[in-house]
VMD Tcl script that draws the C-alpha trace (Angstrom):
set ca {
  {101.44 70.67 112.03}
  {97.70 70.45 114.02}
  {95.17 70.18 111.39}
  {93.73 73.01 112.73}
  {96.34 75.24 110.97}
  {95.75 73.28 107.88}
  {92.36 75.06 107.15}
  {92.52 77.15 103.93}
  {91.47 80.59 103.79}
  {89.33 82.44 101.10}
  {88.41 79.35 99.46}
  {84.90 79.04 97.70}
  {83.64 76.34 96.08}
  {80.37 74.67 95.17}
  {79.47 71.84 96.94}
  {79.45 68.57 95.62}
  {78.14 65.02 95.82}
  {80.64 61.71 95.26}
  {79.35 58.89 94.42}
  {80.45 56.45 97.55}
  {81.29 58.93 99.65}
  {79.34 62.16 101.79}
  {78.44 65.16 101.06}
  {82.01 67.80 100.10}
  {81.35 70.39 102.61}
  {82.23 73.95 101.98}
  {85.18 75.75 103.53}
  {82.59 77.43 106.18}
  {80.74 73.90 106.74}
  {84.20 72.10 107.27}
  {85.02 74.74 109.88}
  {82.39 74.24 112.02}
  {83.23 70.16 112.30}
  {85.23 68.77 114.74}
  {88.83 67.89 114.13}
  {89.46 63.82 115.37}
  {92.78 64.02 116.96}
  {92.62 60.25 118.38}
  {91.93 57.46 116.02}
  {89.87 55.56 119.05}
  {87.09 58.24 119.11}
  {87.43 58.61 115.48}
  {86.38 54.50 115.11}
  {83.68 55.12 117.77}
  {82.20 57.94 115.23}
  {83.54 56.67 111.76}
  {80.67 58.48 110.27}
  {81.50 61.97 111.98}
  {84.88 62.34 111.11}
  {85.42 65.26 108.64}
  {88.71 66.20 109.83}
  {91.26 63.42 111.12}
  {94.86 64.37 112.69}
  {96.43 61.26 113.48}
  {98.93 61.52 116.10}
  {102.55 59.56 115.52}
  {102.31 57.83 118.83}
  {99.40 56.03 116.95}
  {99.64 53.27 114.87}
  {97.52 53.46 111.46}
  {94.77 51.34 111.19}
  {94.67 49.60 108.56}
  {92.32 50.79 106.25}
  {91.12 54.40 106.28}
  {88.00 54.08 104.15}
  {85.45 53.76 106.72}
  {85.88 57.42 107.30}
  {83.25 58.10 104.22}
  {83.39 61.74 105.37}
  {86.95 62.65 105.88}
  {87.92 65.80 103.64}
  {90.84 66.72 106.34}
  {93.63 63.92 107.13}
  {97.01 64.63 108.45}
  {99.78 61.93 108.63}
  {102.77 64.11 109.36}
  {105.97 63.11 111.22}
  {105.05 59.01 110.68}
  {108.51 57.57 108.82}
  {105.67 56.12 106.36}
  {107.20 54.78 103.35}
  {103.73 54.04 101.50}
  {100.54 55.18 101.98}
  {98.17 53.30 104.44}
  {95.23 51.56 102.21}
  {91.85 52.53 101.80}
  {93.48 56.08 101.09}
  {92.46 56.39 97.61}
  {88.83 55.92 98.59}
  {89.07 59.42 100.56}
  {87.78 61.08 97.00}
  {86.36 64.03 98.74}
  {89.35 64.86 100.56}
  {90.17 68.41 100.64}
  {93.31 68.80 102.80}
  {96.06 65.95 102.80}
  {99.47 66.54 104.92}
  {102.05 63.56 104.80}
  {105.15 66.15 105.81}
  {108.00 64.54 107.54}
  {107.61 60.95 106.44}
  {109.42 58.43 104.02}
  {107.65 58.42 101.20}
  {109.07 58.54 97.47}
  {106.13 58.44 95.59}
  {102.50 59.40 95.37}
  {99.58 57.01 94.21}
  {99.56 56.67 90.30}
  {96.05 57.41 90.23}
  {96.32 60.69 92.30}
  {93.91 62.78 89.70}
  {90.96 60.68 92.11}
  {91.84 63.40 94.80}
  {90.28 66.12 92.57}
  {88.82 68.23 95.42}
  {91.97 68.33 96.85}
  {93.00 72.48 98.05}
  {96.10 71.66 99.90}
  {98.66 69.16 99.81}
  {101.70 68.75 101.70}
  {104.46 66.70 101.14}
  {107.61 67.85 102.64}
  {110.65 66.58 104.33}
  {110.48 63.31 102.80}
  {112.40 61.27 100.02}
  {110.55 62.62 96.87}
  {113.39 62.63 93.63}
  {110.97 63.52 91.52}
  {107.10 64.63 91.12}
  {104.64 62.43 89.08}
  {103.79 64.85 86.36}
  {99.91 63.83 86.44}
  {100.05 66.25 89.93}
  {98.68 68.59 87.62}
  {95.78 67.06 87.47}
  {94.56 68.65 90.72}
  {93.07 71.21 88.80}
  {91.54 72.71 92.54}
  {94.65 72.64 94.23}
  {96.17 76.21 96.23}
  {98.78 75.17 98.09}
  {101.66 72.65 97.15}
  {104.66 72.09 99.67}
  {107.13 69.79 98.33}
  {110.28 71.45 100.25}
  {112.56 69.42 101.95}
  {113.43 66.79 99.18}
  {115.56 65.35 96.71}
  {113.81 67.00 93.81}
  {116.15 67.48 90.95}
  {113.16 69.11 89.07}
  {109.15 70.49 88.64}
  {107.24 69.04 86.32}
  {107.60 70.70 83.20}
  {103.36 70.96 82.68}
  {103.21 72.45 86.58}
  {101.78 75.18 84.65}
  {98.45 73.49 84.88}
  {97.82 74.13 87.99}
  {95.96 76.99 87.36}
  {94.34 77.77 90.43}
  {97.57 77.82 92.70}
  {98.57 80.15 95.36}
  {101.06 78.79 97.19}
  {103.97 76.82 95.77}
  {106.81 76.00 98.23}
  {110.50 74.05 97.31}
  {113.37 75.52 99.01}
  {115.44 72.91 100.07}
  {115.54 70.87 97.18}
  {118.59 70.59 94.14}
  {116.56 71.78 91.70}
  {117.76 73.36 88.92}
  {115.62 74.84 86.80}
  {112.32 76.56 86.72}
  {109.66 75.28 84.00}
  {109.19 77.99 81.25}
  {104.79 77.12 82.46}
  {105.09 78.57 85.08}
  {104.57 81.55 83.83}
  {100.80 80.40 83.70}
  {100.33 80.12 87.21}
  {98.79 83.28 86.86}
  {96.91 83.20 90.66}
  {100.69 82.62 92.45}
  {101.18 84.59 95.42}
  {103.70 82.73 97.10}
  {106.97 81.19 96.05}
  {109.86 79.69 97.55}
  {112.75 78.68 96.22}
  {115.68 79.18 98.78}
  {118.41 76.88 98.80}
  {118.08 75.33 95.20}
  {120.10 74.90 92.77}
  {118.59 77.60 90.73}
  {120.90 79.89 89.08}
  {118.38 81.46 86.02}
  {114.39 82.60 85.99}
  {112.31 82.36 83.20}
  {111.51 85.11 80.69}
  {107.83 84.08 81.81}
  {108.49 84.79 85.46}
  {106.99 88.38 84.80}
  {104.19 86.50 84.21}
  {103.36 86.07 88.20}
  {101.46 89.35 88.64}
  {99.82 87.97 92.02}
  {103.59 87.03 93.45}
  {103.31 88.84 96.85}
  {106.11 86.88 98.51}
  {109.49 85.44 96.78}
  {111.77 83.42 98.92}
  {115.72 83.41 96.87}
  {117.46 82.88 100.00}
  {120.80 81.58 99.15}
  {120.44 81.76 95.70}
  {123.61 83.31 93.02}
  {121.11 83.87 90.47}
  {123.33 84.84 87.22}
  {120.36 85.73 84.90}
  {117.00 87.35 85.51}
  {114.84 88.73 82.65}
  {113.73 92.77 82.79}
  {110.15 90.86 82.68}
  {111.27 90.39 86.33}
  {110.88 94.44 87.26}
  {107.17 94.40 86.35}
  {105.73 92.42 89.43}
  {103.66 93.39 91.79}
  {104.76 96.43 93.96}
  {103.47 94.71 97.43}
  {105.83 92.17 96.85}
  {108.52 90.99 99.42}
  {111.41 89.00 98.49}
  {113.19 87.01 101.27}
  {116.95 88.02 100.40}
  {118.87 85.37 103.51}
  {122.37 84.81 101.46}
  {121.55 86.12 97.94}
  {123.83 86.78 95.72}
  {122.87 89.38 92.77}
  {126.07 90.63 91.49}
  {126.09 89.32 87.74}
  {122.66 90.71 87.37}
  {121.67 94.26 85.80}
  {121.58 97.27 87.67}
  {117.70 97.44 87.01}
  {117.26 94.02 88.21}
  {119.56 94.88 91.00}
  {117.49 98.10 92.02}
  {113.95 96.14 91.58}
  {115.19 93.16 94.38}
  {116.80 95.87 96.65}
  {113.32 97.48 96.43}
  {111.28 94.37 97.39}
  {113.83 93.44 100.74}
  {112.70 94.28 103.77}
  {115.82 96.05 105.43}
  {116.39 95.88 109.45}
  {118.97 98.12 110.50}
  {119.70 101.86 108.76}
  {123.59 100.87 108.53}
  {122.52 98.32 105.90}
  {119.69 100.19 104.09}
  {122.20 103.27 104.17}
  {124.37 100.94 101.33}
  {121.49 101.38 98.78}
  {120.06 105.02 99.70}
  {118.14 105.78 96.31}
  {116.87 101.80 96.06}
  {115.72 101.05 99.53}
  {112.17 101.15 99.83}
  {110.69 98.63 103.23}
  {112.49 99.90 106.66}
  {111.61 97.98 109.75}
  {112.57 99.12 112.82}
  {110.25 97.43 115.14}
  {111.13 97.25 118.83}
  {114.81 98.29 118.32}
  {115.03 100.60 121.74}
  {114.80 104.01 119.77}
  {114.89 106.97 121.46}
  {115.50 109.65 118.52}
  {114.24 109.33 115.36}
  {117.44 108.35 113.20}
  {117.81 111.51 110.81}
  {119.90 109.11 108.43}
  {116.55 107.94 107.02}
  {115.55 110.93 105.47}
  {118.38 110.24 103.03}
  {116.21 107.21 102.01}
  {114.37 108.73 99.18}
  {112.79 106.27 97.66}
  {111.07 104.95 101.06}
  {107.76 103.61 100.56}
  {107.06 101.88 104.06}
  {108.24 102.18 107.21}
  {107.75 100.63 110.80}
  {109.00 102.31 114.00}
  {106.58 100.44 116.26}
  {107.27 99.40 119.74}
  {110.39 102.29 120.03}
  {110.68 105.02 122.68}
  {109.54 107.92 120.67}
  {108.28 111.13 122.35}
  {108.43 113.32 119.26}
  {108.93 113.03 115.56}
  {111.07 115.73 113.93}
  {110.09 117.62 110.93}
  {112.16 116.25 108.51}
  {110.42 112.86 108.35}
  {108.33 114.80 106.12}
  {111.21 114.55 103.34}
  {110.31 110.89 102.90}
  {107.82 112.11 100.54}
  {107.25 108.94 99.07}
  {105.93 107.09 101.69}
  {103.04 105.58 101.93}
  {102.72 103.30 104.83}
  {103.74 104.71 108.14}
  {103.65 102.35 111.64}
  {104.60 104.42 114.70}
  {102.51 102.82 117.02}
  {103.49 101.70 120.49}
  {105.49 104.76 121.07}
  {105.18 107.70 123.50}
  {103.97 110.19 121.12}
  {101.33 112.67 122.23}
  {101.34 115.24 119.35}
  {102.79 115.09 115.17}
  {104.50 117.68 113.70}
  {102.33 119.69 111.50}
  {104.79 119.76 108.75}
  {103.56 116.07 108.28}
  {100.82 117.85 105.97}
  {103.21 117.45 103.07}
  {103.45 113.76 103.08}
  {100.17 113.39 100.78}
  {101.44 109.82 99.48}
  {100.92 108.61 102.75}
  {97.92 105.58 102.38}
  {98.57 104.21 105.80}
  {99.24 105.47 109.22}
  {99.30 103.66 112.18}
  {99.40 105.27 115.57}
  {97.84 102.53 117.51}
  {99.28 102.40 121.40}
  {100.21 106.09 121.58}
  {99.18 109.02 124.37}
  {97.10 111.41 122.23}
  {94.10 112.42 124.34}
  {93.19 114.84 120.93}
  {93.36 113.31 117.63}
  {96.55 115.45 115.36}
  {94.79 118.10 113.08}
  {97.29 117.70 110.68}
  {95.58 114.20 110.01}
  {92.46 115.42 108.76}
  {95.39 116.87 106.00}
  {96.62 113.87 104.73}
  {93.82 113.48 102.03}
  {94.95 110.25 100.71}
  {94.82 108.14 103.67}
  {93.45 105.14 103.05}
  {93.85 103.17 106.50}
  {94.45 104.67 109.88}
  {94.52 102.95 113.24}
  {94.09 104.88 116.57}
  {93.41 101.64 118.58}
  {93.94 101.72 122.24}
  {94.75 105.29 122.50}
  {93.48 107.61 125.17}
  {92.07 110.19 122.54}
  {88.84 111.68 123.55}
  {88.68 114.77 120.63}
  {88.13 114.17 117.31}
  {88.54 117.34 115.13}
  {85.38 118.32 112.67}
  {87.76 117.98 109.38}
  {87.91 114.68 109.97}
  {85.23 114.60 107.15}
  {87.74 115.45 105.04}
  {89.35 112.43 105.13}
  {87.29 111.26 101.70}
  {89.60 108.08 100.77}
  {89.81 106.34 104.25}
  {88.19 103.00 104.10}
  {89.33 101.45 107.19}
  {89.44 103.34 111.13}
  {90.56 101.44 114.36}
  {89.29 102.94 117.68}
  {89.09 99.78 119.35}
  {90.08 100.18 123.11}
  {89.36 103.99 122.80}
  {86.71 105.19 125.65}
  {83.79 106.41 124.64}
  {80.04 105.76 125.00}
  {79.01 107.09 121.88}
  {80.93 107.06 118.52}
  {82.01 110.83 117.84}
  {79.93 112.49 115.26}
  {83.12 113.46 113.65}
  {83.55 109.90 113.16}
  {80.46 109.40 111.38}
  {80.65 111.94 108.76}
  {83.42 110.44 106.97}
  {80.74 108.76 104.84}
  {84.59 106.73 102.54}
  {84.35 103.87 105.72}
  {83.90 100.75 104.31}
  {85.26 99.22 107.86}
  {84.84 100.45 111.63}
  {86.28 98.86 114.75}
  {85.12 100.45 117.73}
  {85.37 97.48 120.14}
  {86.40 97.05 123.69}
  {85.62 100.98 123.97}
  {82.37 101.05 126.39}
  {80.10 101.89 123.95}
  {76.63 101.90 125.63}
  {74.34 103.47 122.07}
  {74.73 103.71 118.27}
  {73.07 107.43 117.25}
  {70.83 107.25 114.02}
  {73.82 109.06 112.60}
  {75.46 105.94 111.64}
  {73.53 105.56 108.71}
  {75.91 108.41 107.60}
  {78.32 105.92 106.77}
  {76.69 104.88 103.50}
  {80.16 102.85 102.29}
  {80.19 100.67 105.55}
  {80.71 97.04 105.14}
  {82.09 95.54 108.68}
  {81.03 97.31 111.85}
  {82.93 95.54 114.96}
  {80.93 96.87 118.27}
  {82.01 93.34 119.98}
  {82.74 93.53 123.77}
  {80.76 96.94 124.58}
  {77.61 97.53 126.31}
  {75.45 97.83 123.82}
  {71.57 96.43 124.89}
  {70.07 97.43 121.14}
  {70.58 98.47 117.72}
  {69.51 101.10 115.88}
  {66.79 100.84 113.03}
  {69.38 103.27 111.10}
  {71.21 99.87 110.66}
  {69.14 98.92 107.65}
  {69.91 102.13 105.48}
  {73.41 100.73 105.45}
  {72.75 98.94 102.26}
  {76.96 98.03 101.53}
  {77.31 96.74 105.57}
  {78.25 92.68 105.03}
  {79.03 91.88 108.76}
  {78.30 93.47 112.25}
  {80.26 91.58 114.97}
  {78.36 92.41 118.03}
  {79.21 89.46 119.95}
  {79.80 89.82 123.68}
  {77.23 92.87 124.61}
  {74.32 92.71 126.32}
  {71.46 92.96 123.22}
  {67.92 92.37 124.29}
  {66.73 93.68 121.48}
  {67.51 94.52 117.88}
  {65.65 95.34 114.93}
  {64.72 93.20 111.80}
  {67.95 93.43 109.21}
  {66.50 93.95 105.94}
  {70.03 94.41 104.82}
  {70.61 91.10 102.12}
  {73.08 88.97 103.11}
  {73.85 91.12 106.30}
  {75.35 88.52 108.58}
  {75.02 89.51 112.43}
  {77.35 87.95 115.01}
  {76.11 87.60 118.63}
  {77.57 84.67 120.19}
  {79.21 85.31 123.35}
  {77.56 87.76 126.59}
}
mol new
graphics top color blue
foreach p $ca { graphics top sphere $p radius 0.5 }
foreach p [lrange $ca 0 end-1] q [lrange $ca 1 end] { graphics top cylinder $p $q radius 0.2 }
display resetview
């Protein structure tokens, strides 16, 4: 894994002095240093290395404490049975990955690394985790899969601020009661364990977005288990559910993503996630409108022409991806699907954006990127929820006016679309946060700009500006790198 992909995202933290060591860099100052990805530069420079991949046709110097600096290190793929020395001198480091090595044990005094955000440790010959781990009170993101782990420590609740906590792959048996507490969780795997029962706390997890179970037989879950999140996704590869309760049953079928109608046709009135991306359709398959209980589904990259009015009896849907087809018009009937928070139309043939959009009051997202639509209707205004509109790659030298009355945009891509001028009129869109006008010809902005009081970011990078006008917008950040 290249250090690059190590960085963490939507991290904040203060930053900090150690004594012995440099300055701990933020997650936006550590992105602009340079990652070392050959120990002899990194000697020539000891005093510049931030981030340090060392590469396994390299051997490891002895000592690693000259690099004062170093908050990134990656030793992956090294057969290392210890730890090289000087190691526990890195206090400020932020990211450590030792994946694919030997090693069976971690240094005893491992609470030193207390800055640490990430730490990897898989695919090597752990049996079991020191339970003072949970001392990295700042950690996000723990990988221990691929070991010999025969359990978690039972305090792992400590961990407060974790995200991400990965362990398929090991014969462990049982999940700590504490985990409960890891009330910030978004991710967890445990495929391919020995795990056969969840917690009562499990229900706990109200962040859990993704849940790997692949080849699990789990033979108790508690009903705490139906109140998680409703964006999450369970990864169901080989999972076995029979000796749970029908409301368990219904609550995992609900949070699989299904990829063919045969299967999802097995569990009409519990399917809800349909994906159907790039599977050669033609026709819309009618059998889905038997899916009641639909809440999302993807038909991108297909062969439609035409949708057929009876999509509109999947009246609980709320996300809708159709995009890469060969549609040029939606049925009107589509005015009765007024759950629908997402639509996504992106790659398509209109040349006049649908009327019956302007219906679907509750739309909260809608992307008409790279479409050759030139008319926007007037009742687009009514769209008084929509937060976010993509018209990247859609001509035009001036965004529509019908565009800029619906004052709900809190985000606007219109790049890659030959703008040329902003009108005055954009200060319509009072909500705005991020404006994207990148790769246009744009040679000045608008005054107008500064009535946006909510706009955070306008990426105007690779236009032609020769002028602009003083932001007085606080903490408006303006990107411009790039002609």
């Amino acid at each position: 894994m290249k250090i690059s992909h190590l960085a963490l995202i939507g991290l904040s933290f203060f930053s900090f002095l150690s004594f012995g060591q440099g300055k701990l860099l933020t997650e936006q100052e550590l992105a602009k240093k340079k990652s070392f990805y050959s120990l002899k530069k990194a000697f020539a420079h000891p005093d510049q290395v931030y981030k340090l991949w060392v590469p396994k046709r390299e051997t490891l110097p002895q000592d690693l404490s000259i690099f004062k600096n170093l908050q990134e290190l990656s030793l992956g793929h090294r057969k290392m049975t210890k730890l090289p020395k000087g190691i526990d001198k890195l206090t400020n480091l932020q990211v450590l990955n030792l994946e694919g090595n030997e090693l069976s044990s971690l240094p005893a005094n491992i609470k030193i690394f207390k800055y640490l955000k990430f730490l990897n440790i898989g695919n090597n010959q752990f049996k079991k985790l020191p339970s003072n781990i949970t001392s990295l009170q700042n950690l996000e993101k723990l990988e221990v899969n691929k070991n010999q782990l025969t359990e978690l420590p039972n305090n792992i609740g400590k961990l407060s601020k974790l995200k991400e906590l990965v362990v398929f792959n090991n014969p462990i048996k049982v999940i700590p009661s504490s985990i409960g507490n890891l009330k910030n969780l978004e991710r967890l795997d445990i495929s391919n364990t020995k795990i056969t029962t969840l917690p009562s706390e499990f229900g706990n997890l109200k962040k859990l977005v993704s849940l790997g179970l692949g080849e699990l037989t789990l033979k108790s879950v508690p009903t705490s288990f139906t109140t998680l999140s409703d964006d999450l996704l369970i990864d169901n590869y080989e999972l076995n559910i029979k000796k749970l309760s029908k409301e368990v049953q219904d609550f995992i079928i609900g949070h699989i993503v299904f990829y063919s109608v045969k299967e999802a046709m097995k569990y009409p009135t519990q399917v809800r996630l349909l994906n159907l991306n790039e599977h050669g359709l033609t026709k819309f398959p009618k059998n889905i409108t038997k899916l009641v209980n639909l809440v999302e589904l993807d038909l991108n990259y297909n062969q439609f022409s035409s949708l057929p009015k009876e999509i509109t009896k999947l009246t609980k849907l709320k996300k809708l991806h159709l995009g890469g087809n060969n549609l040029t018009t939606l049925p009107s009937s589509m005015s009765k699907m007024q759950n629908l928070e997402l639509l996504d139309l992106h790659y398509n043939k209109f040349t006049t954006v649908p009327k019956v959009i302007t219906k679907l009051v509750n739309l909260k997202k809608l992307d008409l990127s790279n479409t050759p639509a030139s008319k926007f209707p007037k009742e687009m205004m009514n769209l008084t929820k929509l937060e976010e509109l993509n018209l990247s790659g859609v001509k035009m030298t001036n965004i529509p006016e019908n565009v800029l009355n619906i004052t709900s945009l809190k985000q606007l891509t219109v790049s890659s679309t030959g703008l040329s001028s902003l009108s005055d009129n954009i200060q319509n869109l009072k909500n705005l946060e991020y404006l994207d006008i990148s790769s246009n010809k744009l040679s000045t902005l608008p005054e107008s700009i500064n009535k946006l009081k909510n706009l955070k970011t306008i990426d105007a990078r690779y236009n032609k500006l020769v002028s602009r006008p003083r932001l007085s917008v606080v903490g408006l950040r303006l990107l411009t790198t790039g002609r």
